[in-house]
C-alpha positions as CSV (number, residue, x, y, z in Angstrom):
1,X,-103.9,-16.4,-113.5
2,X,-106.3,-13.9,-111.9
3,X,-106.1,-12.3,-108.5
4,X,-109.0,-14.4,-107.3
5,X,-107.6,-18.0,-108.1
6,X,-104.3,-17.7,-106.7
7,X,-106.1,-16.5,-103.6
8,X,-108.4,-19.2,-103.7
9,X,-105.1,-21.4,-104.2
10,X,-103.1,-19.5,-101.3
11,X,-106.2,-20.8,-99.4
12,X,-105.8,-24.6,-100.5
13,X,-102.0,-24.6,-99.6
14,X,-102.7,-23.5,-95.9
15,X,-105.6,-25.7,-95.5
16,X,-104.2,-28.2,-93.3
17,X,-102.1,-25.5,-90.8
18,X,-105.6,-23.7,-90.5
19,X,-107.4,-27.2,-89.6
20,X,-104.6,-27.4,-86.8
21,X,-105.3,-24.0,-85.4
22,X,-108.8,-24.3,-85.2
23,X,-108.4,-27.7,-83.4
24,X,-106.2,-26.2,-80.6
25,X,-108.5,-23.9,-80.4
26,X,-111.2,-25.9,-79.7
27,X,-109.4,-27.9,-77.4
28,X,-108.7,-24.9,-75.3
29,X,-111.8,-22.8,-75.1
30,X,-112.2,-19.3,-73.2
31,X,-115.0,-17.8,-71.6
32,X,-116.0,-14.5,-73.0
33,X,-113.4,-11.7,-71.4
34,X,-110.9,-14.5,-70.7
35,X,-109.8,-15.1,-73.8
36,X,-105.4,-15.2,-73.2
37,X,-104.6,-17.8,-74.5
38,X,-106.5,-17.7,-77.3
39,X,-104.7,-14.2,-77.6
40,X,-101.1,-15.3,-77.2
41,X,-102.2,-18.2,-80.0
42,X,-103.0,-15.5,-82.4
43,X,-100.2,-13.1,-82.0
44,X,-97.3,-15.6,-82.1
45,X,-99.1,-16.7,-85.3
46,X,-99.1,-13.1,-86.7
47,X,-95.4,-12.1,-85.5
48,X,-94.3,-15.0,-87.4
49,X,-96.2,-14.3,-90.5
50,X,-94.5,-10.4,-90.1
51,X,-97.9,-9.5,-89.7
52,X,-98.6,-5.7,-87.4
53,X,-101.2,-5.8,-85.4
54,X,-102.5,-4.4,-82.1
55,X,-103.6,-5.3,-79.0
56,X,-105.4,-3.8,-75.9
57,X,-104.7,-3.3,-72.4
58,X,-109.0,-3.5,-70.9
59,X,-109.7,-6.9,-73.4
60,X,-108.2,-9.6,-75.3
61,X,-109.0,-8.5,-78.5
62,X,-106.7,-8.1,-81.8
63,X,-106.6,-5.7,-85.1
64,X,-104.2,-6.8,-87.7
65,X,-103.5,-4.8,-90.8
66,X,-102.4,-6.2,-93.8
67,X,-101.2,-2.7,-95.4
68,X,-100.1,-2.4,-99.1
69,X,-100.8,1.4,-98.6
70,X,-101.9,4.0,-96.0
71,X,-103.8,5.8,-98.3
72,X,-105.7,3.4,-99.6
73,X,-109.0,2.1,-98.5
74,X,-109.2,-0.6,-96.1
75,X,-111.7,-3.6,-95.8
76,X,-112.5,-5.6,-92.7
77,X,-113.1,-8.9,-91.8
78,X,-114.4,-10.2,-88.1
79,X,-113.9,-13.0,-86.0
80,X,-114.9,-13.7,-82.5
81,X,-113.1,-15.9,-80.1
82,X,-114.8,-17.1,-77.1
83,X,-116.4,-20.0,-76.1
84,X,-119.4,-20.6,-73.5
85,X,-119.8,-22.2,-70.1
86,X,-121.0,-26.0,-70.6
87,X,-119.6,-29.3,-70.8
88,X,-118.9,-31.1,-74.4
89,X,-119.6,-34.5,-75.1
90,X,-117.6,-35.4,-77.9
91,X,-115.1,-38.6,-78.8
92,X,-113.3,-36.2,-81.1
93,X,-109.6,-36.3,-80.4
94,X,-109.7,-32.5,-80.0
95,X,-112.7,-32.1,-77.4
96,X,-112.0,-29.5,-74.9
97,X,-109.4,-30.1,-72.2
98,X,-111.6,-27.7,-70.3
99,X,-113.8,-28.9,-68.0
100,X,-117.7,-27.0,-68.5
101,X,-116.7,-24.9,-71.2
102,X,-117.0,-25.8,-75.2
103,X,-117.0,-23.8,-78.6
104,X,-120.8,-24.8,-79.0
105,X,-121.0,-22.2,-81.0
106,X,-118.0,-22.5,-83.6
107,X,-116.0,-19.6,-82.7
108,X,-113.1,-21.7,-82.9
109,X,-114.0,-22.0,-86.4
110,X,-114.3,-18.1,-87.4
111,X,-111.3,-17.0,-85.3
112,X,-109.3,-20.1,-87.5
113,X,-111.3,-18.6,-90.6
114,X,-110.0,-15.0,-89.9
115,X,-106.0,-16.0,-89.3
116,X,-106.8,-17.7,-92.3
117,X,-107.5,-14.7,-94.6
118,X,-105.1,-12.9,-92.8
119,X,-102.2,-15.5,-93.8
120,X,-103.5,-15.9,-97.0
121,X,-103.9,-12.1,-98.0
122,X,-100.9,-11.4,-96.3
123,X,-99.0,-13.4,-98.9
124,X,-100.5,-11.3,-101.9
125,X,-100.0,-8.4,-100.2
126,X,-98.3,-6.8,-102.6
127,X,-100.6,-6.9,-105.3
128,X,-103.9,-6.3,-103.3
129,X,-105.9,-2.8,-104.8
130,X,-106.0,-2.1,-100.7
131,X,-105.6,-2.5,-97.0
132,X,-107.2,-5.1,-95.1
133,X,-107.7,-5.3,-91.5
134,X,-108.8,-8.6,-89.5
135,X,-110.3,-7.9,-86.4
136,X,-110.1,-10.7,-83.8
137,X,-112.9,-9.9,-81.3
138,X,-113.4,-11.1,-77.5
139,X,-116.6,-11.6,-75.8
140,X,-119.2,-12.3,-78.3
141,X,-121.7,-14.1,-75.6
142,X,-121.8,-11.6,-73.4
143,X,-124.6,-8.7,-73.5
144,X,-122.4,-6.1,-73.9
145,X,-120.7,-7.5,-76.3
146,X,-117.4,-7.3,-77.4
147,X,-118.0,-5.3,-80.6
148,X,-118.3,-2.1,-78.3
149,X,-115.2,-2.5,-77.2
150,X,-113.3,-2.9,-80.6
151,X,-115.2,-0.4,-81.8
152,X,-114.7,2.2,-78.9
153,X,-111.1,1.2,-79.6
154,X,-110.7,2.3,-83.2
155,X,-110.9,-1.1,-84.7
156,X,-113.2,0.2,-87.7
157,X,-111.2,3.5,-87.7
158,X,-111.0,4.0,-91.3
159,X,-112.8,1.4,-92.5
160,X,-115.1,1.1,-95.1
161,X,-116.7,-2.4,-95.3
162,X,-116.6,-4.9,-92.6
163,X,-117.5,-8.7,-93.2
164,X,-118.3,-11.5,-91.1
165,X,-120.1,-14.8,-90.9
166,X,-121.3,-17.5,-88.7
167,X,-121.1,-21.3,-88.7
168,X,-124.7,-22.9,-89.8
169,X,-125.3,-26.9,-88.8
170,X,-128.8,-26.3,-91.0
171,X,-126.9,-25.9,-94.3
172,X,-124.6,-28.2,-95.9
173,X,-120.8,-27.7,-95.9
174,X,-120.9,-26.3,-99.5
175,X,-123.7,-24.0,-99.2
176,X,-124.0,-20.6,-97.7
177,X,-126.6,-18.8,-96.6
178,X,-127.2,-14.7,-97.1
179,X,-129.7,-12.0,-96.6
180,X,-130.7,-9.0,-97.5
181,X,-131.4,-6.2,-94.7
182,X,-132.5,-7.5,-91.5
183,X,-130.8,-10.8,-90.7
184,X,-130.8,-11.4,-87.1
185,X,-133.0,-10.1,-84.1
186,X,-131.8,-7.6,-81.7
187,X,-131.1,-9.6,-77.9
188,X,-132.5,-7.2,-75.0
189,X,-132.0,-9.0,-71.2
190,X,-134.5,-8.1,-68.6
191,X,-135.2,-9.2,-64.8
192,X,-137.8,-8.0,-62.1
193,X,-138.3,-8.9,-58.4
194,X,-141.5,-9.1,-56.5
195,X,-141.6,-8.1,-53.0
196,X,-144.6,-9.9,-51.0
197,X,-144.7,-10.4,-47.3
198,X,-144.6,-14.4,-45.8
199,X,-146.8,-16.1,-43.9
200,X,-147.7,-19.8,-43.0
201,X,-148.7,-21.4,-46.2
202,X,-152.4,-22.1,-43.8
203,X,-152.9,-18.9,-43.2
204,X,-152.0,-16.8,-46.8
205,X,-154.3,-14.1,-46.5
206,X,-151.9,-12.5,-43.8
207,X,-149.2,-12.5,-46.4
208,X,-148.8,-11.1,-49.9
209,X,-148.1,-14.5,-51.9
210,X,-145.0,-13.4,-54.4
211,X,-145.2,-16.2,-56.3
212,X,-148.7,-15.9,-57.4
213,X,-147.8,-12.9,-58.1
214,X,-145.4,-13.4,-60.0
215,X,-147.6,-16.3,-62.2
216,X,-150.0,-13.7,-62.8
217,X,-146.8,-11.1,-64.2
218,X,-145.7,-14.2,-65.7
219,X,-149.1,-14.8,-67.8
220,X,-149.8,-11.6,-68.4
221,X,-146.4,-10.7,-70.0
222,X,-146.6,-13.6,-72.5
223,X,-150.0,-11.7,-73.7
224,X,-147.6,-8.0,-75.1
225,X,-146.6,-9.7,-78.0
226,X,-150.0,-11.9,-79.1
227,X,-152.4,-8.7,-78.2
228,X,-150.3,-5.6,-77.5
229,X,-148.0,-6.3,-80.5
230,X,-148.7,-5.8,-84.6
231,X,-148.7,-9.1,-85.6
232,X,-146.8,-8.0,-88.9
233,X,-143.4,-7.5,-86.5
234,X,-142.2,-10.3,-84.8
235,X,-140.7,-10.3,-81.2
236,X,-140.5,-12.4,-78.7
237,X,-140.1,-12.4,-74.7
238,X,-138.9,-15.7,-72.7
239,X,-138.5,-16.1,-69.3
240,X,-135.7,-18.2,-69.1
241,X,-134.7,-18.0,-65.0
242,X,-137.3,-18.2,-61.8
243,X,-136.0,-18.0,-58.3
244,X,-138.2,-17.9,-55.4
245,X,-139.4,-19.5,-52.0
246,X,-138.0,-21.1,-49.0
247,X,-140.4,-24.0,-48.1
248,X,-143.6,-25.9,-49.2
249,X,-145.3,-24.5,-46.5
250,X,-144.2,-20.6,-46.2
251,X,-145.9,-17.7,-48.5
252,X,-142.9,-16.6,-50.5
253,X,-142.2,-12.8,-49.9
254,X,-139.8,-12.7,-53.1
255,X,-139.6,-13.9,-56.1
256,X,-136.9,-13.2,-59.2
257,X,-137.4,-13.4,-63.4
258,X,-135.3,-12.9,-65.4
259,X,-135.4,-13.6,-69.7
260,X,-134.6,-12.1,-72.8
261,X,-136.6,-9.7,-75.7
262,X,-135.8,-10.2,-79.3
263,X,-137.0,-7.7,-81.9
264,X,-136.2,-6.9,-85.6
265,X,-138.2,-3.6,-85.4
266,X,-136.6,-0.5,-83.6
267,X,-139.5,1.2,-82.5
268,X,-141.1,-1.6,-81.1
269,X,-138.0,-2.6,-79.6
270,X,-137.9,0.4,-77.4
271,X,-142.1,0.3,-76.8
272,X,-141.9,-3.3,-75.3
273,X,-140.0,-2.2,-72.3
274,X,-142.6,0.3,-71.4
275,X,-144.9,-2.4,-72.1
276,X,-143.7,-5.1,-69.8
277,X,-143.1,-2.3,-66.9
278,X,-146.9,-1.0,-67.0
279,X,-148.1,-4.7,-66.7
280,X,-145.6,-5.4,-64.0
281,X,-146.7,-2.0,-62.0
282,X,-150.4,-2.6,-62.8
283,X,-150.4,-6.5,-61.4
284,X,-148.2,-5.3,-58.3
285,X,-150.4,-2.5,-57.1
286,X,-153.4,-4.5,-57.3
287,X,-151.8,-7.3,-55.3
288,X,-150.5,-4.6,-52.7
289,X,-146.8,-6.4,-53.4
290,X,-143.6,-4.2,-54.7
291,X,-141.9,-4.5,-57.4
292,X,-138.0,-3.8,-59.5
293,X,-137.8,-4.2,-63.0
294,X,-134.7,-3.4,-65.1
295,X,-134.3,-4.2,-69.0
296,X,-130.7,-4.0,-70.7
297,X,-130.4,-3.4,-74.4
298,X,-128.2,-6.0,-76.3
299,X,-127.0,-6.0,-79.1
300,X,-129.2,-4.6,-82.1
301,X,-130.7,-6.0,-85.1
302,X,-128.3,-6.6,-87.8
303,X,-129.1,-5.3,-90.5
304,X,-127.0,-6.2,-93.9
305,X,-125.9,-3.2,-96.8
306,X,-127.5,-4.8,-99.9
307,X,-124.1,-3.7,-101.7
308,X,-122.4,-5.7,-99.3
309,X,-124.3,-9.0,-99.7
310,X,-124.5,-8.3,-103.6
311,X,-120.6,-8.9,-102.9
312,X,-120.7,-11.6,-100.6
313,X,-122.8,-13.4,-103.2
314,X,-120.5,-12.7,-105.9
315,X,-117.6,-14.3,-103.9
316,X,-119.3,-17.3,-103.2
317,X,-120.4,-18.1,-106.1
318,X,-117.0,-18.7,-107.2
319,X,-116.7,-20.3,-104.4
320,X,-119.5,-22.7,-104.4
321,X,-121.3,-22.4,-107.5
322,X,-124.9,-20.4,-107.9
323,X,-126.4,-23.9,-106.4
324,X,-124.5,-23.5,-103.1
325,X,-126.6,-20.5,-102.8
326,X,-129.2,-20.0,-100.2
327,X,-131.2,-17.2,-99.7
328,X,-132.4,-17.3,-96.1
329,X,-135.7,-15.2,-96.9
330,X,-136.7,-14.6,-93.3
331,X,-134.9,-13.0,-90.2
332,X,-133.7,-15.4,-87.2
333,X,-134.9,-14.3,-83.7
334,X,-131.3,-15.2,-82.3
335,X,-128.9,-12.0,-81.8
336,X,-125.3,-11.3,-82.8
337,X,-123.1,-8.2,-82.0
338,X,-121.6,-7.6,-85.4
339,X,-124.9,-5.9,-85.7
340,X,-122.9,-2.6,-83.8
341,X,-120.6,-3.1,-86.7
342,X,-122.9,-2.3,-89.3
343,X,-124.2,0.8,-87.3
344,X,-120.8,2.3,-88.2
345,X,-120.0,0.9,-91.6
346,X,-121.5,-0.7,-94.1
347,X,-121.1,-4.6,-94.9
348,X,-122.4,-7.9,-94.9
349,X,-122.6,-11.3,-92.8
350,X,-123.5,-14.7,-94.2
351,X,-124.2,-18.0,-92.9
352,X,-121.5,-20.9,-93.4
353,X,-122.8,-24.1,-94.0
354,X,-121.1,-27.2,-91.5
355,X,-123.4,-29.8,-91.7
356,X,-121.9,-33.2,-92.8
357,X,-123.6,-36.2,-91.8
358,X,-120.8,-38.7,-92.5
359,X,-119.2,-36.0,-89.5
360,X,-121.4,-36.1,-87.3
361,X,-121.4,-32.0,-87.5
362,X,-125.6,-31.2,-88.1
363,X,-126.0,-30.8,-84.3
364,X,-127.9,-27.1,-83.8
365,X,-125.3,-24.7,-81.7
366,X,-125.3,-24.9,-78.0
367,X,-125.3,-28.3,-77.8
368,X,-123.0,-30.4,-75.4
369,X,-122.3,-32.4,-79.3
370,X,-122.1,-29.3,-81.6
371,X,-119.0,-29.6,-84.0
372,X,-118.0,-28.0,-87.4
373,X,-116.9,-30.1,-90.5
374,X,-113.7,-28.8,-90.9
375,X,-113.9,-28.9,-94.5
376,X,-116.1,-25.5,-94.6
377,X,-112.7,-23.7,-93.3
378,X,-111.9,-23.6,-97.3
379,X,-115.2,-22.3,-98.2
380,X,-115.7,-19.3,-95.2
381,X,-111.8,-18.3,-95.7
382,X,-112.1,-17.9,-99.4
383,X,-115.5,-16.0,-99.7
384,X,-114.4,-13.3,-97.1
385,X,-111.0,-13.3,-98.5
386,X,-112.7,-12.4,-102.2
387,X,-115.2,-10.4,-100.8
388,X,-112.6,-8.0,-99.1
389,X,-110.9,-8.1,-102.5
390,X,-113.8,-7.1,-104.7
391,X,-114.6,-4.5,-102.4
392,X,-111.2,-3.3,-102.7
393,X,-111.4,-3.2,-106.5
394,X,-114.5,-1.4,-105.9
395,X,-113.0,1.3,-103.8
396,X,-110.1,1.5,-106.5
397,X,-112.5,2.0,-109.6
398,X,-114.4,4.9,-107.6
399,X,-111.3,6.7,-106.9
């Protein structure tokens, strides 16, 4: 039998024990940077198994190496662990215990993936063509992202593939979706404050009105990417937070924005910045108000090796047939930090189809109902588990 189908059948037999995991998980969701338990879960897991790994004393994060030999190559596969702060409204037996905070975004589901390839490879250890390291990351949701972390930490420290993937309620549980290049958008935060000066709402000309201002910043930044922009590069700037004003009847003498930029073009990426900061100034001056602005860069765009998703396409197909699948064509404005992974090494991150009707599981992410049909667990653990393995045998033939 080959290497691949008593993988694939390694998989099958811990099917159920992975299902379990994943719904403790989810009934016991973390908030990004406060992800113990979910820690302690994972490493009695891995001591069990016999499985090294290592932790870190500034974050909850976890690198496990399943080492046949040192001077081999090694592979990596990703998963991220924490949840986000909002309430679920499910009737599922395994709905979070947690009061306001959910996996809405299925990272019960990759972190339950990612023990599973680690179990499974573990047990063919012996006759894998290298090393493979899973990397159990913290801290997804949060700007800065816990990639950073791992990475400053010497998680892709001889590495030379990483590969990852992400739950998808718009493809069916049997599908997967891949890309070539750019994927996913970069996710920049900004915010800026407007200083004005009250008065009595009858008397505004002895004030400096903040919030009209502010509308006037408001509409004016919403023109950078329609007439500032080429139209050929999407972006995209939100205001998703305003915060101003004491009473109906009082000019406002400060008002606060804040949003988010999403790019999948470098160099306009660092333009718009510059752009939003010359209308701010511009407006501000001429309404004799005062101004802050300060912009954070996220995460980057992730862009995909086309070796990599040449792989990840190879593995699924055995996986899920050539009709399972889908090539995604276009980039998503959302963001996602394996992107700094990719900056370091080359590899490749797909889409994992959840959606099951009979389940109740096509709900878009972020929602208070969001759920993953726990049959794609299978399907995600066995094409990362075969991709790590051709890429293995890839390494091996170019020795």
């Amino acid at each position: 039998m080959r290497a691949e189908e008593i993988l694939k059948k390694e998989i099958d037999n811990i099917f159920d024990r992975i299902v379990k995991i994943r719904h403790e998980i989810h009934q016991n969701p973390e908030l990004s940077g406060q992800e113990r338990e979910t820690n302690l879960l994972i490493r009695s897991i891995l001591e069990a198994e016999g499985i090294p790994f290592e932790t870190f004393e500034d974050h909850y994060g976890i690198v496990a190496d399943i080492i046949k030999d040192p001077s081999l190559p090694t592979v990596a596969i990703r998963g991220d662990m924490d949840a986000l702060p909002m309430p679920e409204n499910s009737p599922k037996p395994y709905a979070s215990k947690r009061e306001g905070i959910m996996h809405a975004c299925g990272h019960d589901a990759h972190t339950a993936i990612a023990l599973g390839c680690a179990l499974a490879l573990n047990s063919r250890k012996e006759t894998l063509p290298g090393n493979v390291r899973i990397i159990f990351q913290p801290s997804e949701e949060v700007l800065e992202g816990g990639s950073s972390q791992m990475i400053e930490d010497g998680a892709l420290d001889g590495v030379s593939a990483v590969f990852g993937l992400h739950v998808y309620p718009y493809l069916r549980t049997g599908q997967i979706g891949y890309k070539y290049g750019v994927m996913m958008a970069s996710a920049d935060t900004f915010s800026f404050d407007i200083y004005g000066k009250t008065a009595h709402g009858a008397r505004p000309h002895e004030g400096i009105d903040a919030v009209l201002v502010t509308a006037m910043v408001i509409d004016s930044l919403n023109h950078i990417v329609s007439r500032r922009i080429d139209p050929i590069h999407p972006a995209v700037i939100s205001m998703g937070r305003i915060e101003g004003g004491k009473a109906p009847n009082v000019i406002c003498d400060f008002v606060n924005v804040a949003g988010t930029v999403r790019t999948v073009n470098e160099s306009v990426r660092k333009e718009i910045p510059k752009m939003m900061e010359t209308t701010i100034k511009g407006i501000c001056e001429a309404m004799n108000a005062k101004y802050h602005f300060d912009y954070k860069f996220g995460p980057p765009e992730l862009k995909n090796s086309d070796e990599m998703v040449d792989i990840v396409k190879e593995a699924a197909e055995e996986v899920v047939g050539k009709e399972g699948l889908v090539d995604l064509v276009d980039p998503v404005m959302g963001g996602e930090d394996f992107s700094r992974y990719l900056q370091v090494v080359p590899g490749a991150f797909f889409r994992l189809g959840v959606c099951n009707e009979a389940k109740g599981t096509c709900i878009p992410q972020h929602n208070t109902r969001f759920d993953v049909d726990d049959d794609s667990l299978t399907i995600g653990m066995k094409i990362l588990s075969l991709s790590a393995l051709k890429m293995l045998e890839k390494e091996a033939k170019r020795r």
